[in-house]
VOMAR-297134 format. One record per residue: residue number from 1; x, y, z of N, C-alpha, C in turn. Coordinates in steps of 0.05 Angstrom, whole numbers, padded with zeros to 5 digits. Atoms other than C-alpha are relative to their C-alpha. Layout:
R num     nu     nv     nw    cau    cav    caw     cu     cv     cw
R NUM      X      Y      Z      X      Y      Z      X      Y      Z
...
! end
This chain:
R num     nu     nv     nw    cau    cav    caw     cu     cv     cw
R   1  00016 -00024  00000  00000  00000  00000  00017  00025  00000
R   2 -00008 -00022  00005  00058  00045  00001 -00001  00012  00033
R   3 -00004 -00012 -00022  00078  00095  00058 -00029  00013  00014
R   4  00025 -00011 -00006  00023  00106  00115  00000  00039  00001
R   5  00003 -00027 -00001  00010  00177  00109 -00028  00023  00014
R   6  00023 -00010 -00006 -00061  00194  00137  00008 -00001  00034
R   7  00004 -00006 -00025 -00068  00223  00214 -00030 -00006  00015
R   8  00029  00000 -00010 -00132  00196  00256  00006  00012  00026
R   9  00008 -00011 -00026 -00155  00240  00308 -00018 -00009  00005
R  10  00025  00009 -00016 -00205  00200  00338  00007 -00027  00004
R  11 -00001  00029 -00003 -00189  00132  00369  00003 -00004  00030
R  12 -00001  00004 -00027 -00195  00105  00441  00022 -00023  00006
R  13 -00028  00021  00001 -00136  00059  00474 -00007  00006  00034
R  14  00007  00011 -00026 -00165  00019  00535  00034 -00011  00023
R  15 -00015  00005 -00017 -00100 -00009  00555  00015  00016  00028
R  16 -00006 -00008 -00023 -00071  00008  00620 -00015  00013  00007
R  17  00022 -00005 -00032 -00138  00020  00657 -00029 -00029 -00011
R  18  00018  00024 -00001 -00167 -00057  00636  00003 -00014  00023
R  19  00002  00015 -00019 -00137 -00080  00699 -00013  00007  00020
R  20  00019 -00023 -00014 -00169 -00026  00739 -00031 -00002 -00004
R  21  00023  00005  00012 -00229 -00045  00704 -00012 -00025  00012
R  22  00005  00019 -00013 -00228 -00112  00720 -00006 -00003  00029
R  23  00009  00007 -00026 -00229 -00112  00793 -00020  00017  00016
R  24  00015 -00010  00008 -00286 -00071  00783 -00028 -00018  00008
R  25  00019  00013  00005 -00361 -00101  00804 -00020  00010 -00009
R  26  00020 -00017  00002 -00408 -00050  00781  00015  00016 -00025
R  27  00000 -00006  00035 -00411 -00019  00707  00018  00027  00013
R  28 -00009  00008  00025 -00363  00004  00683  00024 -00025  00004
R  29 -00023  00017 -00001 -00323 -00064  00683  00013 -00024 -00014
R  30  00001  00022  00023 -00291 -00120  00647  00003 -00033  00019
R  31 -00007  00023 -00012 -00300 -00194  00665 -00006 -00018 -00014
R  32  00001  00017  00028 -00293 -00252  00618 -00030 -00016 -00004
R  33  00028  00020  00005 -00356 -00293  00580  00010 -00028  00005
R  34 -00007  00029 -00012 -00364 -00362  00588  00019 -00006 -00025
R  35 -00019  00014  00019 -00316 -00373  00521  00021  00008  00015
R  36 -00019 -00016 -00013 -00263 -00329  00564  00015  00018 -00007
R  37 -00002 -00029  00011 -00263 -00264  00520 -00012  00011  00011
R  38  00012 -00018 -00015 -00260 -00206  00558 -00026  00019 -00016
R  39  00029 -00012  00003 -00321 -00170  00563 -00001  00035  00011
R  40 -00003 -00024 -00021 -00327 -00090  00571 -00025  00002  00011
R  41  00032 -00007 -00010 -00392 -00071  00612  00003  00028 -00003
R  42 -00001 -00027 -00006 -00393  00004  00601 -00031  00004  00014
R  43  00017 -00010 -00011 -00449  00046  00621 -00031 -00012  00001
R  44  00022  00005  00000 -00508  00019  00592  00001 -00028 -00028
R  45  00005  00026  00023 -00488 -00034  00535  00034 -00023  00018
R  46 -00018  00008  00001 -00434 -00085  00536  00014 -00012 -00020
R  47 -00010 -00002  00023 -00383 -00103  00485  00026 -00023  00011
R  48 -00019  00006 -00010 -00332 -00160  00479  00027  00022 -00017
R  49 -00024 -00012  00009 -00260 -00130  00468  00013 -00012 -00017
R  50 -00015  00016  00018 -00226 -00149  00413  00028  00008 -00004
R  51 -00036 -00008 -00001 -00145 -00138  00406  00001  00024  00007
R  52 -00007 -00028 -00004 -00147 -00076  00392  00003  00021  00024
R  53  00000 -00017 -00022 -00170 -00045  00454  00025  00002  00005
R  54 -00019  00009 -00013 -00111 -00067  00481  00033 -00003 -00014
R  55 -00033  00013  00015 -00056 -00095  00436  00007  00017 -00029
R  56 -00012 -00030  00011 -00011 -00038  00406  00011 -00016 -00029
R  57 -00005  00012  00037  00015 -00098  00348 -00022  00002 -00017
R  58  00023  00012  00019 -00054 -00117  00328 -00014  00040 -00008
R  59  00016 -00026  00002 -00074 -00035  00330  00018  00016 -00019
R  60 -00029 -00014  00028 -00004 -00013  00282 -00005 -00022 -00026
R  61  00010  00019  00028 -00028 -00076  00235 -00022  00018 -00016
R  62  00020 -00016  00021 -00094 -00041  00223  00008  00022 -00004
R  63 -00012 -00024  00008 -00061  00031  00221  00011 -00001 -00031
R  64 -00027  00006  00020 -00014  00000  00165 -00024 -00006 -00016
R  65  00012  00007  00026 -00074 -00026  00128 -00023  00021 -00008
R  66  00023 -00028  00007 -00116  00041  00132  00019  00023 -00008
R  67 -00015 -00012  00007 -00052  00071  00114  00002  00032  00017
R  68  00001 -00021 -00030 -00055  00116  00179  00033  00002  00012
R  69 -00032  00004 -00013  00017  00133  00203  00000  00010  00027
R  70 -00002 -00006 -00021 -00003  00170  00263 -00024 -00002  00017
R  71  00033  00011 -00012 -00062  00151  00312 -00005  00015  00036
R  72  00002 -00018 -00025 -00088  00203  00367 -00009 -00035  00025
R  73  00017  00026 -00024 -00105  00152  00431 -00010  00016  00022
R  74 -00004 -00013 -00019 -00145  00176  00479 -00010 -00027  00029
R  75  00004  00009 -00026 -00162  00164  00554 -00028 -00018 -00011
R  76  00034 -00006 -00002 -00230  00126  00544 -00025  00002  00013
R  77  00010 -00019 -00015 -00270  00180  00571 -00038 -00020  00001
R  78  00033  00020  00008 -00344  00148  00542 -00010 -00013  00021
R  79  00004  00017 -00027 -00343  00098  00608 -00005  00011  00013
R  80  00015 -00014 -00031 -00351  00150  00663  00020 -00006  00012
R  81 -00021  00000 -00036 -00291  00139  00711  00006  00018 -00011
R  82 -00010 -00019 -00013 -00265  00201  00702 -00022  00020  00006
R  83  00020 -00010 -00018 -00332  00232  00725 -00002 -00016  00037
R  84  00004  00011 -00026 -00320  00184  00794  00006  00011  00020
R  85 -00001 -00013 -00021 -00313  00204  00855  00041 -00001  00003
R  86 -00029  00013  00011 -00225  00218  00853  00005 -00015  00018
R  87 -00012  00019 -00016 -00216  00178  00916  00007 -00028 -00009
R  88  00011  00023  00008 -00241  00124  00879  00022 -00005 -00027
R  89 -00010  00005  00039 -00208  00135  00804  00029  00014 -00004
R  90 -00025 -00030  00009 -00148  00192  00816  00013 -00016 -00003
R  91 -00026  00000  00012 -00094  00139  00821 -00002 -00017 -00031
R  92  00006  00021  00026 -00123  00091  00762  00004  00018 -00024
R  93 -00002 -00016  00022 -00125  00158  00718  00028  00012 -00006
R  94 -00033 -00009 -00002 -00061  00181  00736  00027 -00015 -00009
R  95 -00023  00023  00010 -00025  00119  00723 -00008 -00012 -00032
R  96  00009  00005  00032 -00069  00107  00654  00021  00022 -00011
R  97 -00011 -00025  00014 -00039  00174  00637  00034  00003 -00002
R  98 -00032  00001  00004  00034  00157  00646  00007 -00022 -00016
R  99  00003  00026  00022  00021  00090  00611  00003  00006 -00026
R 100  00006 -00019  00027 -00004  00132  00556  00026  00009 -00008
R 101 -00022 -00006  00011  00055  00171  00557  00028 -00015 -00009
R 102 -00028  00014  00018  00108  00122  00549 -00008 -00018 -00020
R 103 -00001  00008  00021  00073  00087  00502 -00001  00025 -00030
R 104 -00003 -00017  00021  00065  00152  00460  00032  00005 -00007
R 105 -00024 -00002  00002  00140  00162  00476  00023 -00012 -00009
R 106 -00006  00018  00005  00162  00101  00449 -00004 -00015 -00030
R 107  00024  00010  00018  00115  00096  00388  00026  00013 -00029
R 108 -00014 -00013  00014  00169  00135  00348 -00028  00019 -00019
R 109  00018 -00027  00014  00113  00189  00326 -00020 -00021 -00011
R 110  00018  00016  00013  00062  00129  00307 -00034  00012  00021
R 111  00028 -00015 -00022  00019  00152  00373  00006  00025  00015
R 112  00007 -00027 -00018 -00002  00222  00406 -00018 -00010  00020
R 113  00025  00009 -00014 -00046  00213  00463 -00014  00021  00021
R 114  00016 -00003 -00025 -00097  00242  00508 -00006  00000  00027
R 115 -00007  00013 -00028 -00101  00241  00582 -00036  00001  00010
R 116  00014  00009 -00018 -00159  00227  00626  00005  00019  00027
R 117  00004 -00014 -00027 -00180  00278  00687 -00019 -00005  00023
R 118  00016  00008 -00018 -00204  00264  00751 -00018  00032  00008
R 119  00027 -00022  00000 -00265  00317  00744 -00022  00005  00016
R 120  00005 -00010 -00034 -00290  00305  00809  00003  00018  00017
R 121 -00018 -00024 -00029 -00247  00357  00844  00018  00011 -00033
R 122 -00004 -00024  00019 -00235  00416  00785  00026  00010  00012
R 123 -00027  00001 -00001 -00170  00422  00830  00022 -00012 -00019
R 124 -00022  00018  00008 -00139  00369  00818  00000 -00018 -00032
R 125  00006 -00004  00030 -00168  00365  00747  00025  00014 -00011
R 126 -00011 -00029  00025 -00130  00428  00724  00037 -00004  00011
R 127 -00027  00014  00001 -00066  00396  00757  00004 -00021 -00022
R 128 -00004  00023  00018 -00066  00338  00723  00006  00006 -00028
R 129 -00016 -00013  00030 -00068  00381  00656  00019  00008 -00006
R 130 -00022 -00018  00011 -00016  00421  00673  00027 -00020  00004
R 131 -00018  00021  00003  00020  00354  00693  00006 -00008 -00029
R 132 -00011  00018  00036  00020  00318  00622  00003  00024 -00016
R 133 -00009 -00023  00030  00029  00381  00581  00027  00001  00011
R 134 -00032 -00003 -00012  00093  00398  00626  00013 -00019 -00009
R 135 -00017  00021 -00001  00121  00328  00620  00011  00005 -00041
R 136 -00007 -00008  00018  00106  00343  00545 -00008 -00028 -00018
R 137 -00007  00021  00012  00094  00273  00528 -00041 -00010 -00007
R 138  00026 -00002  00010  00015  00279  00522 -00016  00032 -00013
R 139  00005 -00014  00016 -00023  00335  00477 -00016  00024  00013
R 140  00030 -00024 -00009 -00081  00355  00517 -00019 -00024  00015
R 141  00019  00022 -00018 -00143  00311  00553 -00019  00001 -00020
R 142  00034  00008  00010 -00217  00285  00533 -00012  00009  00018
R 143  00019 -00006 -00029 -00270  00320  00572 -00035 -00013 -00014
R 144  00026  00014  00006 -00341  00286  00577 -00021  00033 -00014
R 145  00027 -00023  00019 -00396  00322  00530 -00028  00013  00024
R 146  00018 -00005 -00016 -00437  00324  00591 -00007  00025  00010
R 147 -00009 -00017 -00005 -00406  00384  00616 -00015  00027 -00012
R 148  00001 -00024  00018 -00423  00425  00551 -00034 -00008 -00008
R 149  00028  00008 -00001 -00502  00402  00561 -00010  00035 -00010
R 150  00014 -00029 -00003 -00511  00481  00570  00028  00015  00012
R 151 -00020 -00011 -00009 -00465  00539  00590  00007  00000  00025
R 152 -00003  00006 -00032 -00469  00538  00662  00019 -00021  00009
R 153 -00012  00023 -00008 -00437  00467  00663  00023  00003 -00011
R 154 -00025 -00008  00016 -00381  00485  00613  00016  00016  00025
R 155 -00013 -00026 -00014 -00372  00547  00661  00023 -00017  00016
R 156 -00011  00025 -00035 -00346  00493  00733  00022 -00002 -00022
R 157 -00026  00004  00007 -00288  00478  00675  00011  00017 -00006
R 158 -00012 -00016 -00003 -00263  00541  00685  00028 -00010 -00004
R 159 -00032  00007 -00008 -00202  00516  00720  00019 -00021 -00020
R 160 -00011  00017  00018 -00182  00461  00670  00003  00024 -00023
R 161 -00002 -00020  00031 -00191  00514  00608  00029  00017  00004
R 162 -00019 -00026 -00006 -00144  00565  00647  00027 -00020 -00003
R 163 -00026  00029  00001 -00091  00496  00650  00010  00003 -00032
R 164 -00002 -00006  00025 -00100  00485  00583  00006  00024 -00019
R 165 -00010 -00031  00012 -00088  00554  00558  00026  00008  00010
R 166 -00028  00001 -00008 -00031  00564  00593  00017 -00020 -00003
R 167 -00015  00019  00013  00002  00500  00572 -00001 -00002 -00035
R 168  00004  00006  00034 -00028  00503  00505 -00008 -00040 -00004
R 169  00017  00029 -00012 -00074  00440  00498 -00018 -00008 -00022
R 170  00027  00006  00016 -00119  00401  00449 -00031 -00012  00020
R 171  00026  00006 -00016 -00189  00390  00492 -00014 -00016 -00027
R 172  00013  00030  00013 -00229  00329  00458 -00023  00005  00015
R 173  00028  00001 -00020 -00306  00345  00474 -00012 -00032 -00010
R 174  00012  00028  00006 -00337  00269  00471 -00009 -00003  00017
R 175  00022  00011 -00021 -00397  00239  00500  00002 -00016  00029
R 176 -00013  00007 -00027 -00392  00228  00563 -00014  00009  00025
R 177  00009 -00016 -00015 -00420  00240  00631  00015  00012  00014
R 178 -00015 -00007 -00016 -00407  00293  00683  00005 -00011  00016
R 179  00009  00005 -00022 -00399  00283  00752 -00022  00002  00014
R 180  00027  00006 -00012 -00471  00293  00778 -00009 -00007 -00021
R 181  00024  00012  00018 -00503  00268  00718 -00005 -00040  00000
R 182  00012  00035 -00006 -00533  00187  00723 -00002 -00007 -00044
R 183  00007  00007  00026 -00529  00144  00650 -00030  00015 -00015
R 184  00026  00007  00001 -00591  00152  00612 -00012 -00024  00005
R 185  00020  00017  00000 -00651  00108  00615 -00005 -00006 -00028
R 186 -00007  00010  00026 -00649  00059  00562 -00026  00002 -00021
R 187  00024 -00004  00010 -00703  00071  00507 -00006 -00030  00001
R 188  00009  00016 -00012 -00753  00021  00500  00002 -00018 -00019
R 189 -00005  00015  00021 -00744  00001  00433  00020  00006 -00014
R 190 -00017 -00012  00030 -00686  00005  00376  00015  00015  00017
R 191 -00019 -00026 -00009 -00642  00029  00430  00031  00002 -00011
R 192 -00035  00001  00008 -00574  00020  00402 -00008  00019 -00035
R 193 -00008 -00014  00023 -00593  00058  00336 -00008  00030  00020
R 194  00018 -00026 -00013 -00638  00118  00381  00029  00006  00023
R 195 -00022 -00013 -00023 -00579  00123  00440  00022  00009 -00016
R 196 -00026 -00009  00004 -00515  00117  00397 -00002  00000 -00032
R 197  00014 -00008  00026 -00542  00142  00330 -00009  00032  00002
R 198  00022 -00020  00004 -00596  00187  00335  00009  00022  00016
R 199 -00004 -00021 -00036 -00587  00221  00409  00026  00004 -00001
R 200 -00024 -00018 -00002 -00518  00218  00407  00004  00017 -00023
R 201 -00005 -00026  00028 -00509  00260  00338 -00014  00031  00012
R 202  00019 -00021 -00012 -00564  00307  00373  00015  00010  00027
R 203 -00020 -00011 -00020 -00519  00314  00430  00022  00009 -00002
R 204 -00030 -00014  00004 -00454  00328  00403 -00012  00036 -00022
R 205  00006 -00027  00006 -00490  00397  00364 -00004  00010  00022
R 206  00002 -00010 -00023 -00512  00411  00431  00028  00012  00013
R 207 -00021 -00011 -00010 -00440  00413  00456  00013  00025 -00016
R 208 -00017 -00013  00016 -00412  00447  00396 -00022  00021  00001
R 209  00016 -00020 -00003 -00469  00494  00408  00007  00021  00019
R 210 -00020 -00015 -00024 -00443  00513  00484  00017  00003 -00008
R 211 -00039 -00014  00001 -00373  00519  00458 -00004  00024 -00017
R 212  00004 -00023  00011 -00402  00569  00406 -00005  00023  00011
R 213  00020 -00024 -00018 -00452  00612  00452  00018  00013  00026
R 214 -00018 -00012 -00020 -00399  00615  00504  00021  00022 -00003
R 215 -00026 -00009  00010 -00345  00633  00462  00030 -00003  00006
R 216 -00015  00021 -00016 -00297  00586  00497  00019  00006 -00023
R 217 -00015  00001  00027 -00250  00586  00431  00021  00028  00012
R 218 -00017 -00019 -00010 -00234  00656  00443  00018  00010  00023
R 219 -00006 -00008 -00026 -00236  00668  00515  00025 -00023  00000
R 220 -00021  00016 -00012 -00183  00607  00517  00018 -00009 -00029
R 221 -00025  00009  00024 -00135  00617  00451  00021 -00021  00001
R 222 -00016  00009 -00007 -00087  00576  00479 -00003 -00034 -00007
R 223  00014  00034 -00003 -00135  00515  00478  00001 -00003 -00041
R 224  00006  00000  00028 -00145  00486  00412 -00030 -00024  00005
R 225  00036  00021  00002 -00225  00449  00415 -00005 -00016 -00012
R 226  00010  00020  00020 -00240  00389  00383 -00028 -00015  00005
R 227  00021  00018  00000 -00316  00369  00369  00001 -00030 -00019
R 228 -00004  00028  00013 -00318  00299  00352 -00024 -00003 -00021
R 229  00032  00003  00014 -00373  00275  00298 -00011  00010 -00016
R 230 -00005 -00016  00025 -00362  00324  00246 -00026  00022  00017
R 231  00023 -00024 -00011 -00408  00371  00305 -00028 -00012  00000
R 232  00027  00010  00005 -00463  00323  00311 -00016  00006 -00027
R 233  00023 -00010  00016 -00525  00341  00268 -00004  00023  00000
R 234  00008 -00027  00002 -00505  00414  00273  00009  00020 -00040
R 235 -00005 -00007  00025 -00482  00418  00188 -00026 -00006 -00003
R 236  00011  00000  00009 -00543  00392  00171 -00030  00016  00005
R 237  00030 -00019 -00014 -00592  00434  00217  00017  00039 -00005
R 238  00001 -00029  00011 -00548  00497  00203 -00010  00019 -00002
R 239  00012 -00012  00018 -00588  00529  00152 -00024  00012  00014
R 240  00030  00005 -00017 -00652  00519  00207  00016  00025  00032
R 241 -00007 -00018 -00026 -00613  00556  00263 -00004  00029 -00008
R 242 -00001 -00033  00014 -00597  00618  00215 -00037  00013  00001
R 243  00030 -00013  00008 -00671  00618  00192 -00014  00006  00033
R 244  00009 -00004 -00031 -00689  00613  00268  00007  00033  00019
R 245 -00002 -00026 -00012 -00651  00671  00289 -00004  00026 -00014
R 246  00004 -00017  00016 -00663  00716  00229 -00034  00007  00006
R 247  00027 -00011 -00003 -00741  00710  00243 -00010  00008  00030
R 248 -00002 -00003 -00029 -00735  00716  00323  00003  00018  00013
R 249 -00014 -00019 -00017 -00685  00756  00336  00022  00013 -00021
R 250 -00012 -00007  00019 -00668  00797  00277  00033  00013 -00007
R 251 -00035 -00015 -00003 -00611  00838  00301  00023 -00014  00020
R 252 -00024  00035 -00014 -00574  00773  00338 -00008 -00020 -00016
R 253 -00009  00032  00024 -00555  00733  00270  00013 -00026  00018
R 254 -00015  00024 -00016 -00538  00664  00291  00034  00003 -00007
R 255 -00022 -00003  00002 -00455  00669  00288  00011 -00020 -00011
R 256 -00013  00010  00011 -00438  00632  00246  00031 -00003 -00014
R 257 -00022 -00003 -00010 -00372  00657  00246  00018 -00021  00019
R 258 -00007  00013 -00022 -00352  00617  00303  00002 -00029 -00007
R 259 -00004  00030  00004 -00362  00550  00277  00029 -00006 -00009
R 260 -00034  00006  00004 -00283  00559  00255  00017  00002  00026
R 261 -00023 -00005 -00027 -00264  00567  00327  00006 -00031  00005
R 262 -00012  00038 -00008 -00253  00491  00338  00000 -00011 -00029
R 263 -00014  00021  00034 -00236  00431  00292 -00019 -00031  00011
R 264  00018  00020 -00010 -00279  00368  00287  00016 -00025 -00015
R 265 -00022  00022  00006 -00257  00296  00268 -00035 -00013 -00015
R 266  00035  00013  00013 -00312  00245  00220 -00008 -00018  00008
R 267 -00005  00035 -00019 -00300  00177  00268 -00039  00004 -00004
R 268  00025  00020 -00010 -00360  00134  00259 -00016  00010 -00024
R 269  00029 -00010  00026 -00399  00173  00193  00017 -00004 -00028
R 270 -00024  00003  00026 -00386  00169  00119  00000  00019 -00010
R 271 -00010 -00030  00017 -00378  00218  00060 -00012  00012 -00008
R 272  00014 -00024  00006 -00432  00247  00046 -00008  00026  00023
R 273 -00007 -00006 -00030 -00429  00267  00118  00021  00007  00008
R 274 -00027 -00017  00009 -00365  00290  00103  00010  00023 -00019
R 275  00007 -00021  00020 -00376  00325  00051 -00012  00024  00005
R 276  00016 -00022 -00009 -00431  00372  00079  00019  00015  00018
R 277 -00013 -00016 -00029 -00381  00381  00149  00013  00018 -00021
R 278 -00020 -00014  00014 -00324  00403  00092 -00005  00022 -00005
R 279  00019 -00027  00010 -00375  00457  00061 -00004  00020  00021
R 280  00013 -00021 -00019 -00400  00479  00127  00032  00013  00017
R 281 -00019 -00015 -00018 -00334  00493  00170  00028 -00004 -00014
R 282 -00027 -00011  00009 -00281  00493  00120  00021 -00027  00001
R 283 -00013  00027 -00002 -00235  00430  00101  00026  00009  00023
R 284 -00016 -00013 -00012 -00180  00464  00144 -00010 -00002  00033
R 285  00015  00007 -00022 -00229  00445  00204 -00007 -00023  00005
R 286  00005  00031 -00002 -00240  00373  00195  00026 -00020 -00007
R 287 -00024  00028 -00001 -00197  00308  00205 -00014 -00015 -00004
R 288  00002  00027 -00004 -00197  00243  00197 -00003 -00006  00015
R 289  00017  00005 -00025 -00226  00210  00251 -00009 -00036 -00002
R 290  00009  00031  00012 -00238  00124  00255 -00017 -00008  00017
R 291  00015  00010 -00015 -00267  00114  00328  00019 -00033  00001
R 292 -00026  00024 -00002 -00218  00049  00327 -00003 -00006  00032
R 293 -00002  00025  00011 -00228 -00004  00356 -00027 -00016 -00009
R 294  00031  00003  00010 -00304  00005  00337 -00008 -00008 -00026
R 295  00002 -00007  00017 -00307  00016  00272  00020 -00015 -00026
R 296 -00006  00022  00022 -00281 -00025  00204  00022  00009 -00020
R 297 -00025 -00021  00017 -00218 -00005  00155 -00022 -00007 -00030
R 298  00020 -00011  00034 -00269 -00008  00088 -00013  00028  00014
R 299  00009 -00019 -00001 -00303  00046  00126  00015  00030 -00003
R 300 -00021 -00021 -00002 -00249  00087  00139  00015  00011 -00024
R 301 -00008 -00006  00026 -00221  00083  00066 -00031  00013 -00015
R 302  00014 -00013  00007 -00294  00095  00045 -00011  00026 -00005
R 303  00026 -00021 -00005 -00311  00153  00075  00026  00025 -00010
R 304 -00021 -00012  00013 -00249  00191  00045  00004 -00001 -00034
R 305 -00005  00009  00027 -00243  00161 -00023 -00031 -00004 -00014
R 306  00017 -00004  00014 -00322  00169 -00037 -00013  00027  00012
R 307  00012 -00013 -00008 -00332  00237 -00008 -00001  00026 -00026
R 308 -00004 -00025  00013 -00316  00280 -00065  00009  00021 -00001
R 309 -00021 -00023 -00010 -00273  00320 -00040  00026  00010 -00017
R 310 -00023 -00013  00013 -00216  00360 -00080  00025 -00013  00004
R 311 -00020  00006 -00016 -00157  00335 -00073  00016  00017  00021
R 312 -00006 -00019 -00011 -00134  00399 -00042 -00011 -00009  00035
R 313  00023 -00004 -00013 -00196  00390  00002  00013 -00028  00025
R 314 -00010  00025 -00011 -00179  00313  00021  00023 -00009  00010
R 315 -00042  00002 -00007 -00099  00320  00033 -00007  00012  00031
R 316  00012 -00009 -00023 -00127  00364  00094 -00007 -00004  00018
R 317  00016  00019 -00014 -00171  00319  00120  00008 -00029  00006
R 318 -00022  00013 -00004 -00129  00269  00112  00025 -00006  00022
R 319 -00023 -00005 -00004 -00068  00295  00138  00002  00034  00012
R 320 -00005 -00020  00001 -00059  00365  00138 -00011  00018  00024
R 321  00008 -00017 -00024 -00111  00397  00193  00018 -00003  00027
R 322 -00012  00015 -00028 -00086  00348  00238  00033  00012  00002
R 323 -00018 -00002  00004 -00017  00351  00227  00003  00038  00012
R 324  00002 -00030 -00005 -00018  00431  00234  00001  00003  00032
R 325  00010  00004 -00022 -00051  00423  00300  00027 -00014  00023
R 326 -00024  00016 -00026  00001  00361  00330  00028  00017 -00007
R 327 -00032 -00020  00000  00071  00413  00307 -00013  00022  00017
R 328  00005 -00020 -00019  00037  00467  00350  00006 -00007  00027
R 329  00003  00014 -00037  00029  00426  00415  00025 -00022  00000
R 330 -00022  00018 -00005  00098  00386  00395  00021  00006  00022
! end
């Protein structure tokens, strides 16, 4: 296939907090089926694990066959321990996060990675950031989407933002709960397309909504924002916001401006759904993105190689946003 050249910003890397997991009795945890493949229990589904989570050969095999040379990893946030109480999770996150770093440190530039905050205590949150940026050997963290429900909740991450800005930091908004928030309640039917389909796409506009209305971007130049999901379902409702605030509230245009203050990734959608993000916030704002160890390498070549995109457009998205982004925070 020739030299990997493509950058995914979006991929999760369970290792070093499966053991932590394991001795675990209550969701979120892993404990083998009766064949004796581990099993994750997250919040509300469960999933067996297949290599990947875990195993850094079997996760540079598929890189090599999606022709990916560099692969963001983050903490993964999705589960809810780093919403736990920190007594409970500070040293499991702390030691995921040094894990992280020597395997990023080691990877010869194959992995960047993410850290994991104990968001319980907004102290010792906004340490922990200014720990792994110092060391230098992680990028920035994942914070749960929960947070960015509404501005108020965004606000409490004051202290982490002010970390991140002063270190200079990529922030990863992904679904996730806060600390007082409880899972949802499972629908009653068709829940696996309605929770992690439907509702979540509808939730990640929501976030990228608070990060707009706040103006979080600005107030914290330092940070660099990443909505996951190509911004939920907020390219395709757009058009519906404008017309919303033009008939409302004539002289407060929706700002559409602002949708260039962060950068989004396409993990988990294809290209025509790539295509629209490209139009709406500028190829210079979107990555590559796989969701790994979820998600399939036809998809991942698909959703690139049938989006229609320029080549200009696609080198970008590809390669190029990203890339821009990891020499800033090198």
């Amino acid at each position: 296939m020739g030299t990997p050249t493509a950058i995914d910003m979006h991929a999760h890397y369970y290792g070093g907090l499966v053991d932590d997991l394991a001795r675990r009795t209550a969701r979120p945890f892993v404990a083998p089926d009766p064949a004796g493949r581990p099993v994750l229990h997250a919040m509300t589904a469960s999933t067996v694990m297949s290599p990947g989570y875990t195993d850094l050969a079997a996760r540079l095999a598929w890189m090599d066959a999606c022709a990916i040379r560099t692969q963001l990893l983050t903490f993964p946030g999705a589960l809810g321990v780093d919403a736990m109480p920190v007594a409970e999770v500070g040293d499991a996150i702390r030691a995921y996060n040094d894990h992280l770093g020597d395997v990023c440190a080691a990877s010869g530039g194959r992995f960047v990675g993410l850290a994991g905050l104990p968001l319980a205590d907004m102290a010792q949150a906004a340490a922990e950031m200014r720990r792994v940026r110092r060391g230098g050997r992680l990028v920035g963290a994942i914070l749960p989407g929960g947070f960015f429900s509404e501005t108020a909740r965004a606000e409490r991450l004051a202290p982490v933002f002010e970390a991140a800005d002063a270190e200079g930091a990529l922030l990863m908004i992904h679904p996730g709960v806060a600390p007082d928030e409880t899972p949802p309640p499972p629908y009653p039917d068709n829940g696996v397309y309605r929770a992690s389909a439907l509702n979540l796409q509808a939730s990640v506009a929501q976030m990228a909504l608070t990060l707009m209305m706040a103006d979080l971007p600005a107030r914290y130049p330092g940070v660099t924002f990443q909505v996951v999901n190509l911004g939920g379902t907020l390219p395709f409702v757009l058009e519906r916001l404008e017309a919303v605030a033009a008939s409302r509230n004539p002289d407060d245009p929706f700002p559409v401006g602002r949708l260039r203050g962060f950068v989004t990734d396409c993990a988990s959608l294809g290209p025509r759904a790539l295509r629209l993000a490209v139009e709406v916030f500028g190829a210079d704002r979107v990555m590559l993105g796989t969701d790994y160890p979820i998600f399939t390498v036809d998809q991942v070549r698909d959703t690139l190689d049938r989006a229609g995109l320029s080549p200009e457009d696609r080198a970008m998205v590809a390669a190029g946003t990203a890339a821009s982004i990891l020499r800033r925070l090198a």
